[in-house]
MIZAKE-616522 format. One record per residue: residue number from 0; residue in three letters; chain; x, y, z of N, C-alpha, C in turn. Coordinates in pm, whole numbers, padded with zeros to 5 digits. Example, Ala and Ser with C-alpha at 12.3 -4.5 7.8 and 13.67 -1.06 7.14 Angstrom:
<pts>
n|res|chain|neast|nnorth|nup|caeast|canorth|caup|ceast|cnorth|cup
0|ALA|A|01319|-00569|00780|01230|-00450|00780|01320|-00330|00780
1|SER|A|01285|-00225|00708|01367|-00106|00714|01290|00003|00787
</pts>
This chain:
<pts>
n|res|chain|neast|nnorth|nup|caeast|canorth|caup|ceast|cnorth|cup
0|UNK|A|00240|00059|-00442|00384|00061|-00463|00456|00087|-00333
1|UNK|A|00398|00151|-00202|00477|00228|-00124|00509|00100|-00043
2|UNK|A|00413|-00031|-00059|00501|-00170|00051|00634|-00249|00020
3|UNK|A|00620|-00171|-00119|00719|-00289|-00197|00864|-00170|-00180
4|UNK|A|00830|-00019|-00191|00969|00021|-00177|00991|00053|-00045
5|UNK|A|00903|00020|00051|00952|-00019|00187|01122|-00062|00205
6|UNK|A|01078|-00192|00195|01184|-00268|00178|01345|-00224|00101
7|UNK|A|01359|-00097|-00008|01468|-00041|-00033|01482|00040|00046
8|UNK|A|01383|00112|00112|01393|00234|00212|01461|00180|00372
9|UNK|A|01431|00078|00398|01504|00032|00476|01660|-00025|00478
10|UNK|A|01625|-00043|00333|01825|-00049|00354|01870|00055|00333
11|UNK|A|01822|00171|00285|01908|00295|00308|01891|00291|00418
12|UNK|A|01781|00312|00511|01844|00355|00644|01927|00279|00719
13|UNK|A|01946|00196|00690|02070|00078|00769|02203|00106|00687
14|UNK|A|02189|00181|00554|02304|00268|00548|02326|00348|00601
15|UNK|A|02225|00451|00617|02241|00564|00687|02289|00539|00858
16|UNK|A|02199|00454|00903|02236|00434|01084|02397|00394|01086
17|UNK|A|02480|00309|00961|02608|00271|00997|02705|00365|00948
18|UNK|A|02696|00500|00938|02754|00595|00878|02792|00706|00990
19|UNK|A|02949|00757|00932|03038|00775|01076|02967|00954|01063
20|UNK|A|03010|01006|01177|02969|01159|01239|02996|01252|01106
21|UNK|A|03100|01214|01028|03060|01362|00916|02939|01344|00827
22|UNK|A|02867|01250|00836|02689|01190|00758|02625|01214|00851
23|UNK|A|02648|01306|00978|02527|01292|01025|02389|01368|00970
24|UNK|A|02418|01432|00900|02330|01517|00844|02248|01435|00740
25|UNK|A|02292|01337|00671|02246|01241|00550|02136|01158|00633
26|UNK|A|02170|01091|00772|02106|00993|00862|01983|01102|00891
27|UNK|A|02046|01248|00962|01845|01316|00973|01782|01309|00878
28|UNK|A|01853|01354|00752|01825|01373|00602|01679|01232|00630
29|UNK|A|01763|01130|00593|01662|00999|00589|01573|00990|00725
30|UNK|A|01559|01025|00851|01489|00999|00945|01391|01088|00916
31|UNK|A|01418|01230|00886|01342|01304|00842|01231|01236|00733
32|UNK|A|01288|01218|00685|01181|01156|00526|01112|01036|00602
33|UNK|A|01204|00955|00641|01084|00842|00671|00986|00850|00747
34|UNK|A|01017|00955|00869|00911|01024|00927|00805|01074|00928
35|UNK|A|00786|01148|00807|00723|01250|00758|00743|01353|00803
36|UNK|A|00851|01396|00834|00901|01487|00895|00893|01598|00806
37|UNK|A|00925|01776|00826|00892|01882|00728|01012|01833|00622
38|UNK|A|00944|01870|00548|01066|01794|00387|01166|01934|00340
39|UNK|A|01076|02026|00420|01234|02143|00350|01327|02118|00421
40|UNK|A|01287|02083|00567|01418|02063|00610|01481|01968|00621
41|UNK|A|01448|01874|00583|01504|01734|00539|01577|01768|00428
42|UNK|A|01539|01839|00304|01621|01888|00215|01735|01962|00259
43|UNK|A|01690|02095|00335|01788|02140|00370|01926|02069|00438
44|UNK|A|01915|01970|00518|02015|01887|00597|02102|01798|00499
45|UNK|A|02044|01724|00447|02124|01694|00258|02193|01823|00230
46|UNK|A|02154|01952|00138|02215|02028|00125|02342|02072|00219
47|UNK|A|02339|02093|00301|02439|02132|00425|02549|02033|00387
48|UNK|A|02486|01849|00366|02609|01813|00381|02703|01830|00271
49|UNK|A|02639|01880|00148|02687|01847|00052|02734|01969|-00018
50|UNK|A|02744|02076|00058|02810|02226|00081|02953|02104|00119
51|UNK|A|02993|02060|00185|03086|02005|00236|03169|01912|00116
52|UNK|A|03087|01802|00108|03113|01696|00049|02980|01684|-00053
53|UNK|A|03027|01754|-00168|02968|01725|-00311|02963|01569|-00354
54|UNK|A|03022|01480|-00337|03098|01329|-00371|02985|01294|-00278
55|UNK|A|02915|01294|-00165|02825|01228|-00077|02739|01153|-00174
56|UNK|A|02726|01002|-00163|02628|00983|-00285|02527|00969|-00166
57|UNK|A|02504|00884|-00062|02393|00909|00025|02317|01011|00068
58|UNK|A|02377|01164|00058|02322|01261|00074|02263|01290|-00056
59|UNK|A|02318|01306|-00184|02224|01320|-00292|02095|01185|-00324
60|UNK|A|02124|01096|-00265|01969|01014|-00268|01879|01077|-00233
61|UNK|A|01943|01079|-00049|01812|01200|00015|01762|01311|-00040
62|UNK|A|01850|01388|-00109|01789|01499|-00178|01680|01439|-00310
63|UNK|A|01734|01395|-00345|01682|01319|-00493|01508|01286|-00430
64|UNK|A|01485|01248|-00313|01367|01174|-00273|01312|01290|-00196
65|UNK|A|01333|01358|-00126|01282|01489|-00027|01238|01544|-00184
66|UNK|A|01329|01610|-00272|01256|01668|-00381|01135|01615|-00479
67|UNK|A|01098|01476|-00444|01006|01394|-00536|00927|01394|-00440
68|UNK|A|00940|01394|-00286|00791|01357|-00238|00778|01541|-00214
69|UNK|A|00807|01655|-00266|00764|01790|-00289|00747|01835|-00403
70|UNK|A|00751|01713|-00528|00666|01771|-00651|00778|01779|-00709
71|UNK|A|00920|01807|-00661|01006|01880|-00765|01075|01819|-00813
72|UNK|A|01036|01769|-00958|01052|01626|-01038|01149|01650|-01112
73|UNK|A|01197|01758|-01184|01287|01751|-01217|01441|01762|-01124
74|UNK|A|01410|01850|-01037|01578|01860|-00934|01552|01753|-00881
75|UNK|A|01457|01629|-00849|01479|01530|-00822|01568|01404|-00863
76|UNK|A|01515|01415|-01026|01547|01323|-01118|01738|01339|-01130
77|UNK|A|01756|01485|-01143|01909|01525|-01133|01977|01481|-01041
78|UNK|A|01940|01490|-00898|01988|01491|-00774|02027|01306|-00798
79|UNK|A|01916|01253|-00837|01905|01084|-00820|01981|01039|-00964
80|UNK|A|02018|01085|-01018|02103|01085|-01118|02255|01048|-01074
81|UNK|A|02258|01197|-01006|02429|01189|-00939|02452|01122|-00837
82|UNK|A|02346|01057|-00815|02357|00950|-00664|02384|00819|-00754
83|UNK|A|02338|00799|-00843|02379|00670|-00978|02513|00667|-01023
84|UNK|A|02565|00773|-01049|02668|00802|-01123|02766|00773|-01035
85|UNK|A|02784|00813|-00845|02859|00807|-00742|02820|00648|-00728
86|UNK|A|02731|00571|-00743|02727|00450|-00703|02822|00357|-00727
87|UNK|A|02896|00282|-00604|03031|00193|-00649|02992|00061|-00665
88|UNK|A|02895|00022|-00581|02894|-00121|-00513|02774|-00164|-00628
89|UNK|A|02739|-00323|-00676|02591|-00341|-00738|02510|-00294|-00651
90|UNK|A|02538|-00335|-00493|02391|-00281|-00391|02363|-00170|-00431
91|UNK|A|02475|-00017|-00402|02392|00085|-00473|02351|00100|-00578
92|UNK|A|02410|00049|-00640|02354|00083|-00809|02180|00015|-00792
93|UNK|A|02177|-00103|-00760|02075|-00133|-00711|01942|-00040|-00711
94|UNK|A|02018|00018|-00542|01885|00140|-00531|01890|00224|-00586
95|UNK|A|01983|00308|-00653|01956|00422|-00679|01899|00403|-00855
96|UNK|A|01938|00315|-00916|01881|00271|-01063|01706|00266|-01030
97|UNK|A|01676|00199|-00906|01533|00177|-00847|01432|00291|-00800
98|UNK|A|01488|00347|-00714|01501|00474|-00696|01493|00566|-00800
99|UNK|A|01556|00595|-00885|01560|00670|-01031|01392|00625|-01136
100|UNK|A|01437|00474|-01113|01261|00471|-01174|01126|00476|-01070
101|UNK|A|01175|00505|-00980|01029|00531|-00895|00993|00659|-00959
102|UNK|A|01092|00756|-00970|01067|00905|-00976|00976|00910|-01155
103|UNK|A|01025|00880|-01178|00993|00851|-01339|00886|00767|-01338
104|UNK|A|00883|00672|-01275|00723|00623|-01270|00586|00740|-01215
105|UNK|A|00684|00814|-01135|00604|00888|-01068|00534|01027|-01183
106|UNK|A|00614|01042|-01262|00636|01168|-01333|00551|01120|-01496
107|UNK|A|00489|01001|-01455|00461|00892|-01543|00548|00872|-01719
108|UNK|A|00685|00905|-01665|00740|00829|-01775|00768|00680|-01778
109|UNK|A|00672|00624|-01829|00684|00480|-01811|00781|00414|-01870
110|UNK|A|00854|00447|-01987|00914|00400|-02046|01072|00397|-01984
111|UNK|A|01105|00551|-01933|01213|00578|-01899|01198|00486|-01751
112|UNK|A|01099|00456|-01707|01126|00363|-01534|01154|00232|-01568
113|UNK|A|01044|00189|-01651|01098|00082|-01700|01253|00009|-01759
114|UNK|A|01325|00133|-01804|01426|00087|-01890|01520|00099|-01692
115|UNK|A|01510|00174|-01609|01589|00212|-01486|01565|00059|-01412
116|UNK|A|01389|00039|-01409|01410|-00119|-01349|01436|-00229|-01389
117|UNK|A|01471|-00230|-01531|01529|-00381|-01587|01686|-00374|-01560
118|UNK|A|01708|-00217|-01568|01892|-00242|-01524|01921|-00289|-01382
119|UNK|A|01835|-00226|-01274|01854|-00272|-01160|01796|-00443|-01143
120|UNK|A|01742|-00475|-01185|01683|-00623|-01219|01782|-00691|-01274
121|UNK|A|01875|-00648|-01366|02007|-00734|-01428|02087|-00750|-01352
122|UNK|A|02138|-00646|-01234|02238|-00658|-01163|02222|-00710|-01026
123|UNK|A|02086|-00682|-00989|02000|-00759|-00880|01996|-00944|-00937
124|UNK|A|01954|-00955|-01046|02033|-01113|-01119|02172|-01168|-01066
125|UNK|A|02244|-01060|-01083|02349|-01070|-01105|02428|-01163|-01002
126|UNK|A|02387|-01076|-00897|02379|-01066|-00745|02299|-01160|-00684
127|UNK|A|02237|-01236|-00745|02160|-01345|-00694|02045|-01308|-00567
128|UNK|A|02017|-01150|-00605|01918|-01115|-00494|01797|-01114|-00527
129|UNK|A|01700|-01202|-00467|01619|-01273|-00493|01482|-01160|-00449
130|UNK|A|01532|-01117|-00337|01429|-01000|-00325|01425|-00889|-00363
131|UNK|A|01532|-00775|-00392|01557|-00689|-00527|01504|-00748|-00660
132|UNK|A|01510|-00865|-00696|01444|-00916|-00819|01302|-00879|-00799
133|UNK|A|01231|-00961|-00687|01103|-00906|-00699|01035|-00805|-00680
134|UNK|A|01115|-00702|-00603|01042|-00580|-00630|01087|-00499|-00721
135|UNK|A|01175|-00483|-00855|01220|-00449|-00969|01078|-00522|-01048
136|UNK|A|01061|-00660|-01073|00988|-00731|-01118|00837|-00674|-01081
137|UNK|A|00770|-00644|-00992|00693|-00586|-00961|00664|-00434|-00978
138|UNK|A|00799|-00358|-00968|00794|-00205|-01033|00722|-00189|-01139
139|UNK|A|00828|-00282|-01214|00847|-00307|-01374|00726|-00322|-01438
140|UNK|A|00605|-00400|-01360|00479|-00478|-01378|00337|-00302|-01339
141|UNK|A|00431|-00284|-01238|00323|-00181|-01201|00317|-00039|-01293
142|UNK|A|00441|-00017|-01355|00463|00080|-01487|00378|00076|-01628
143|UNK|A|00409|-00116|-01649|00325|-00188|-01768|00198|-00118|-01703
144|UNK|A|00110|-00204|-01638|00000|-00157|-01581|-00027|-00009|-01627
145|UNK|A|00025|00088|-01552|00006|00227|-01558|-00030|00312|-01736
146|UNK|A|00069|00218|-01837|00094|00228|-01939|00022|00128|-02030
147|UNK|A|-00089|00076|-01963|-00208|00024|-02053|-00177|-00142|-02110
148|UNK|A|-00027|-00171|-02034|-00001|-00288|-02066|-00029|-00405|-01967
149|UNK|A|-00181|-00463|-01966|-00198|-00531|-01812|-00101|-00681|-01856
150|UNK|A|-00148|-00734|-02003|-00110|-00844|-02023|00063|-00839|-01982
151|UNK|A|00143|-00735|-02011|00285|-00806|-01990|00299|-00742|-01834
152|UNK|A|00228|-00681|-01788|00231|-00637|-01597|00186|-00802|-01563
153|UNK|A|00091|-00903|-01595|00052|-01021|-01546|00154|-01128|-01553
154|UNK|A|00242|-01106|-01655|00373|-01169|-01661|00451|-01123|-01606
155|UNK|A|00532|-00990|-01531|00596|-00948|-01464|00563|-00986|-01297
156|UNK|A|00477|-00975|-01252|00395|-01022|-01154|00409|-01171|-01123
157|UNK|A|00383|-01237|-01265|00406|-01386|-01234|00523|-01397|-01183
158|UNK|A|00642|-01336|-01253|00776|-01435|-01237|00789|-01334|-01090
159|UNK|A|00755|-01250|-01058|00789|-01174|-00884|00736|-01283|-00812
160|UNK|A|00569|-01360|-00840|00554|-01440|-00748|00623|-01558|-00671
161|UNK|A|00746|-01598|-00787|00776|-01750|-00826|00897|-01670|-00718
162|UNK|A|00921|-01553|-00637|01054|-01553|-00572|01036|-01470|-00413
163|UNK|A|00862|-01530|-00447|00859|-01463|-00278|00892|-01531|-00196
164|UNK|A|00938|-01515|-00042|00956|-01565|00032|00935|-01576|00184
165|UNK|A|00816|-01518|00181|00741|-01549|00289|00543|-01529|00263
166|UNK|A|00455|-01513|00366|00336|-01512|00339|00337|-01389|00289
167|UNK|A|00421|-01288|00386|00335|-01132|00336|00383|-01093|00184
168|UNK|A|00524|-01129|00131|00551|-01110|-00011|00418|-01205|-00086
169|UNK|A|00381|-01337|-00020|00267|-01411|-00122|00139|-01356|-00131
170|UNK|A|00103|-01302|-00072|00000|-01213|-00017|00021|-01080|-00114
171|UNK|A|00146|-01050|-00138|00123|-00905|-00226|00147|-00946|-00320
172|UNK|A|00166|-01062|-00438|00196|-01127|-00511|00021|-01156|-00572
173|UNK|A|-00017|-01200|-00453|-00136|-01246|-00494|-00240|-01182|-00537
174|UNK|A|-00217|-01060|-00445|-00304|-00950|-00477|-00268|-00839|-00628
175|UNK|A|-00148|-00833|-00682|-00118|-00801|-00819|-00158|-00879|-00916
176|UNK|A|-00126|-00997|-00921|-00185|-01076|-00987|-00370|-01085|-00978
177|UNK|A|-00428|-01092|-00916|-00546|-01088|-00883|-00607|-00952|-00973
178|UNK|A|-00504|-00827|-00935|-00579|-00690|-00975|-00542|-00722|-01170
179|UNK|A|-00426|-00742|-01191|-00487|-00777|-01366|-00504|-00877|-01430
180|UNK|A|-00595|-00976|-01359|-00675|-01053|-01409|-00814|-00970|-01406
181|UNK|A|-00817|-00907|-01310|-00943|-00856|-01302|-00966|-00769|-01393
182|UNK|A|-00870|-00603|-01437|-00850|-00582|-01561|-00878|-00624|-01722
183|UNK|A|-00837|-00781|-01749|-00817|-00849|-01823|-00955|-00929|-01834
184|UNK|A|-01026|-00903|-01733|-01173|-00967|-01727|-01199|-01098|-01748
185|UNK|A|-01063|-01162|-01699|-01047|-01319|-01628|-01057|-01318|-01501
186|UNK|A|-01216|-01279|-01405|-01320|-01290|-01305|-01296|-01388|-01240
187|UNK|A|-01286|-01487|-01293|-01263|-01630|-01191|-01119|-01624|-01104
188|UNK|A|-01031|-01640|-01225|-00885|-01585|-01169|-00883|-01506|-01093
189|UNK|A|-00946|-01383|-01108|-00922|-01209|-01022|-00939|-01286|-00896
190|UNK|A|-01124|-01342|-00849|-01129|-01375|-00731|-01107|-01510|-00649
191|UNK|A|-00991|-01602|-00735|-00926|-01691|-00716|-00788|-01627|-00614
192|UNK|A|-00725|-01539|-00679|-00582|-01510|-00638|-00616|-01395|-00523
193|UNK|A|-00712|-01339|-00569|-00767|-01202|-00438|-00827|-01286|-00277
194|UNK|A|-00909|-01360|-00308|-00944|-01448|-00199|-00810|-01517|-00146
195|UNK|A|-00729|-01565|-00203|-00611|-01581|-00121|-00514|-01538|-00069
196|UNK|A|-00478|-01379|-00142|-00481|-01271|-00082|-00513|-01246|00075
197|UNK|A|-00675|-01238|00013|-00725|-01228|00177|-00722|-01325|00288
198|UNK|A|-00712|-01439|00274|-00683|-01546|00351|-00540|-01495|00400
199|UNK|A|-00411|-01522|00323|-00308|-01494|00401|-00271|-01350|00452
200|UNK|A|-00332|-01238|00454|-00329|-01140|00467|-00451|-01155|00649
201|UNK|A|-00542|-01219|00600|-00594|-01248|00751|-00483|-01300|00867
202|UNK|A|-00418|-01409|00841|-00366|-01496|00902|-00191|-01450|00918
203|UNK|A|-00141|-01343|00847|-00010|-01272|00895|00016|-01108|00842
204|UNK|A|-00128|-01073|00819|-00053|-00913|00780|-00169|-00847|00907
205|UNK|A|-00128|-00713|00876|-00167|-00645|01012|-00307|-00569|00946
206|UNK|A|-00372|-00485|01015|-00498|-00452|01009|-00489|-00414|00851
207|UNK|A|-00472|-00249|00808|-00471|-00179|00713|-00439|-00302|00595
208|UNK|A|-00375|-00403|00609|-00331|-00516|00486|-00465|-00574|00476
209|UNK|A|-00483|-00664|00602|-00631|-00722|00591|-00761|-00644|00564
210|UNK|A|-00773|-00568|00587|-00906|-00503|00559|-00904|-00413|00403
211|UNK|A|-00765|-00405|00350|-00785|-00356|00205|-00761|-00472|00147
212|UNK|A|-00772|-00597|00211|-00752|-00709|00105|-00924|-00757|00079
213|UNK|A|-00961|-00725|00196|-01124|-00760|00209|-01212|-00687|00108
214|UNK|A|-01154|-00529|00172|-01219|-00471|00028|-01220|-00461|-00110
215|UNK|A|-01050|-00543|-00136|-01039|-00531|-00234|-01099|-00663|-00369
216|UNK|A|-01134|-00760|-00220|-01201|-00871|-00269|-01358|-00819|-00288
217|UNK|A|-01441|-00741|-00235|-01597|-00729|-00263|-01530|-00624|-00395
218|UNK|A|-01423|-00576|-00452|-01478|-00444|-00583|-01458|-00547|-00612
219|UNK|A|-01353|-00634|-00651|-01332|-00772|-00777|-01472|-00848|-00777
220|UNK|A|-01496|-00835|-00693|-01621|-00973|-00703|-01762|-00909|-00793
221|UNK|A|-01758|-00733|-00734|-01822|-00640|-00806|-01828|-00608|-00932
222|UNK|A|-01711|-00614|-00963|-01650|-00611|-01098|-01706|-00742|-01202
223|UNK|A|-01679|-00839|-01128|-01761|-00952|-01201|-01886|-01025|-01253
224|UNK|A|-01964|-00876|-01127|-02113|-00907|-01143|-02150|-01005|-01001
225|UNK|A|-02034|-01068|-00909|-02078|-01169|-00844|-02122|-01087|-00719
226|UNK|A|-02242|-01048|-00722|-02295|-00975|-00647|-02294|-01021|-00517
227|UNK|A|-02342|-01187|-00537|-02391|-01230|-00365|-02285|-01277|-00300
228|UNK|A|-02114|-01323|-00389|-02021|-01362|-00291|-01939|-01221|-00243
229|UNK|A|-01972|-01097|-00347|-01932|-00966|-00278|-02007|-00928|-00119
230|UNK|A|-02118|-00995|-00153|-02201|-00901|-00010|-02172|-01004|00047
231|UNK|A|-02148|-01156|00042|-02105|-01257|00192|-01926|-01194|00234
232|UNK|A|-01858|-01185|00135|-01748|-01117|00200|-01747|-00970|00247
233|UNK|A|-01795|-00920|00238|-01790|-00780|00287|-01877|-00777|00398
234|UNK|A|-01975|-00844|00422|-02059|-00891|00530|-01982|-00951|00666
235|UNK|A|-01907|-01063|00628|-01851|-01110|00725|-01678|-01043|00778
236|UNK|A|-01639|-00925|00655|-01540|-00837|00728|-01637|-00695|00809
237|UNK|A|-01706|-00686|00785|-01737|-00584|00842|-01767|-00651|01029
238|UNK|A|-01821|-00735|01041|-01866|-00829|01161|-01709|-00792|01233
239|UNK|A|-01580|-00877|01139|-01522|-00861|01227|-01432|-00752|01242
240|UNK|A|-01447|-00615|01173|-01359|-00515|01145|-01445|-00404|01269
241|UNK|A|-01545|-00401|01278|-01694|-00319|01364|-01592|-00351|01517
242|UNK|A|-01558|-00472|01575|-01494|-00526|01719|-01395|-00434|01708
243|UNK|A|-01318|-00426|01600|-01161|-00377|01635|-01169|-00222|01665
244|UNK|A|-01262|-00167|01632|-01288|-00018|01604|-01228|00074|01526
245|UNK|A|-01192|-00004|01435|-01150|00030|01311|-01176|00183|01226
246|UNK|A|-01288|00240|01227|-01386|00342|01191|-01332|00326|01114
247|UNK|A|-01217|00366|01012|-01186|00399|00854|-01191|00302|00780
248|UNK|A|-01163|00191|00864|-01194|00103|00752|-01354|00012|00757
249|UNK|A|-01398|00014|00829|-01550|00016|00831|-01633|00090|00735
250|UNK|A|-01602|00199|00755|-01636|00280|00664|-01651|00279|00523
251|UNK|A|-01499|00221|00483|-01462|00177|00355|-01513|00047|00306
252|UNK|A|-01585|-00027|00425|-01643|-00145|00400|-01777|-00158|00360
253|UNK|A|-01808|-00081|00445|-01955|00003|00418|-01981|00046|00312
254|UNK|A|-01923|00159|00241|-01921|00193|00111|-01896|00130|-00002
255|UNK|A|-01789|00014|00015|-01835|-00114|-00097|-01943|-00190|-00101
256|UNK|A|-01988|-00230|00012|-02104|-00284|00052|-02249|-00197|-00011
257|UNK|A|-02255|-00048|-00027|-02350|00000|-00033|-02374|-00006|-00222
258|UNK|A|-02183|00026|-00239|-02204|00059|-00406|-02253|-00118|-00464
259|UNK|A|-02235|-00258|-00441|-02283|-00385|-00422|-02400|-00370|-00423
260|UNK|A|-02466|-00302|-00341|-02608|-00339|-00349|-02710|-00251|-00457
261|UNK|A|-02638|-00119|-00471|-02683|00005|-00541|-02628|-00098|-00700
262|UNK|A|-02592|-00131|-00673|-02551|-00234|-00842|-02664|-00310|-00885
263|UNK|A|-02680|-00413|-00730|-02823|-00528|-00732|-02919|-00402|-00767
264|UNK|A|-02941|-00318|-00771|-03116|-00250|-00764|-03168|-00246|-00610
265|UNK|A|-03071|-00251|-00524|-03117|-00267|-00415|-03096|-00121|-00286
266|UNK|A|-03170|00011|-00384|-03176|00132|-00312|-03172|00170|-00195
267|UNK|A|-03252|00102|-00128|-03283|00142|-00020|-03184|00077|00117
268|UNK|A|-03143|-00022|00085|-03020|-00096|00133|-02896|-00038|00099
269|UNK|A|-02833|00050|-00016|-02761|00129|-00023|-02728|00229|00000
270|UNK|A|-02877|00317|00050|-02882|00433|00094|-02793|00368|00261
271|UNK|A|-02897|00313|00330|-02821|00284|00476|-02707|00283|00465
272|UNK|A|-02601|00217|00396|-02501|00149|00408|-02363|00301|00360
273|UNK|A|-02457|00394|00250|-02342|00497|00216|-02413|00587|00382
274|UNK|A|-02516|00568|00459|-02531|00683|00547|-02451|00639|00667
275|UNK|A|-02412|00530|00682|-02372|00483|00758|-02173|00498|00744
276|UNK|A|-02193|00473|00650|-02059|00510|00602|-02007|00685|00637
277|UNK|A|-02101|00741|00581|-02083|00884|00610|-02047|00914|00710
278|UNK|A|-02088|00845|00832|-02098|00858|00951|-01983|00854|00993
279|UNK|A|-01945|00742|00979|-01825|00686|01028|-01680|00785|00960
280|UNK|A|-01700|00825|00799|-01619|00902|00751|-01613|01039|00817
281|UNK|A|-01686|01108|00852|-01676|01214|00886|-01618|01193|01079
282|UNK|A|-01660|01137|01096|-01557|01085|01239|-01449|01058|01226
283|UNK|A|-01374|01059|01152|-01202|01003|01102|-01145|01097|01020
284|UNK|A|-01224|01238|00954|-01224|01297|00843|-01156|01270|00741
285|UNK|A|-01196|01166|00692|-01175|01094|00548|-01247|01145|00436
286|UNK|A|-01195|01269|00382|-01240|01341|00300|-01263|01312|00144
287|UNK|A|-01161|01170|00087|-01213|01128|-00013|-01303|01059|-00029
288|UNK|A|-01358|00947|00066|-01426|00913|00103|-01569|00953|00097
289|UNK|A|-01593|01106|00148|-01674|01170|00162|-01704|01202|00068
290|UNK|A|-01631|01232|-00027|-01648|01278|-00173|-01693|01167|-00232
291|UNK|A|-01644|01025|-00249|-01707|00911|-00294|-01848|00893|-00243
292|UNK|A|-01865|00940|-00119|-02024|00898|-00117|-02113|00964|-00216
293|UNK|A|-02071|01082|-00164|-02176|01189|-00218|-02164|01172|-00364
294|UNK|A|-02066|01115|-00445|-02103|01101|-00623|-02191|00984|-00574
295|UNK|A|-02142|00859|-00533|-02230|00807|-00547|-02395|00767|-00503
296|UNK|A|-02450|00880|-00390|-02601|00913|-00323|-02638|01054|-00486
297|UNK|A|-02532|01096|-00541|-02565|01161|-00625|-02611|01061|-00787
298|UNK|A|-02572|00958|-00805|-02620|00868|-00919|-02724|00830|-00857
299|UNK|A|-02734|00756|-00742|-02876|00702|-00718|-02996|00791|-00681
300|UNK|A|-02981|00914|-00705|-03094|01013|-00708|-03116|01016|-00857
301|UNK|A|-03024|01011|-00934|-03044|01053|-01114|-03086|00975|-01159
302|UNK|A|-03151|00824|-01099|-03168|00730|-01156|-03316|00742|-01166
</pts>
């Protein structure tokens, strides 16, 4: 979810950057956050402004979002509430309706995000914005999903695809679609739309895109049982992921590669491949990772 609300997060901050000296506090507010900057005080700087100017709807976004990426789901949901309610323009209503169901997706009320992204989806219609459509359309899909509904997430997904507009939107299009077919245990499909995925994700997205598209093509293929086109793709990303010096994601390549073969019956080839992995994880300290090995060097001992 976090590529697709990229793209709203950036037009706040191009709200925020065109906003006169009494917001300056709203603009750290957001630099802060996008940063990863300490979030109390990103909160705190929202607050300050809004000691001032209660009516700030840009400063209660920021608050609304500093309090959701610190757990605090409900003063979030409030805060992003009154940033809805202050909204004049469709653009804001836009985000902050979007915005409102992230939090709620987050808090896994699916129902209540859902009903936040079809409103922002009506007025994003409305508005003839073609890319607000698809990532509403894609929210919307990723909620279904969450909420056990793959079949109408595969239809939400569809109609996001039909309005991308470039490779890297087709590329994340492809790869949703891909993940619930695979779900849906239509195998051919999964590694029909995932392989192309990875193709255009080779050819215009940047490392971290390509190499979780790679991996994400050997679990689908795993998933299907297609054991030997999992180990030729994961084979030939690792070749070229090993040059870049990648370590984390090597690693992660490795470890699909090992659980692939630990599938075939092929022990002793899996052992290498999770030790090797280890290796590489503990050089990057990739601690879930680490934990994934070890369940899985822990099944192939119980066997």
């Amino acid at each position: 979810m976090k590529h697709a609300l990229l793209l709203i997060f950036i037009s706040l901050a191009t709200c925020s950057a065109i906003a006169d000296d009494a917001t300056a506090s709203v603009q750290t507010c957001d630099q802060a956050l996008e940063g990863g900057a300490n979030l109390a005080n990103a909160a705190a700087l929202a607050e300050t402004r809004l000691r001032t100017a209660p009516d700030d709807r840009e400063a209660w976004l920021c608050l609304g979002r500093v309090r959701g990426e610190l757990g605090e789901h409900n003063t979030a949901l409030a805060a992003l509430k009154t940033a809805e309610k202050l909204s004049k323009t469709p653009f804001e209503r836009i985000v902050a309706l979007t915005t409102l169901g992230n939090e709620y997706q987050t808090g896994k009320a699916y129902a209540l995000a859902i009903d936040n992204y079809q409103q922002s989806l009506s007025i994003a219609r409305e508005q003839k914005s073609a890319r607000m459509q698809r990532i509403n359309l894609n929210l919307i899909g990723e909620s279904m999903q969450e909420e056990g509904n793959t079949t109408g997430a595969l239809e939400q997904y569809q109609q996001g695809m039909k309005l991308a507009a470039n490779d890297n939107e087709r590329a994340d299009s492809d790869a949703r679609v891909a993940a619930a077919h695979s779900l849906l245990g239509n195998h051919d499909k999964a590694i029909e739309y995932q392989l192309k995925a990875m193709l255009l994700q080779e050819r215009v997205g940047d490392l971290d895109h390509y190499a979780n598209a790679n991996i994400e093509l050997g679990r689908i293929c795993l998933v299907a049982r297609q054991y030997a086109d999992a180990e030729k793709w994961l084979n030939k990303f690792l070749v070229s992921i090993a040059e870049s010096g990648a370590f984390y994601w090597e690693a992660q390549g490795r470890y699909m590669l090992g659980t692939v073969k630990a599938a075939r019956g092929n022990d002793a080839e899996a052992k290498e491949q999770f030790q090797q992995s280890q290796a590489l994880a503990e050089k990057v300290g990739a601690q879930q990772l680490l934990k994934d090995i070890s369940e899985a060097a822990a099944i192939m001992k119980s066997k």
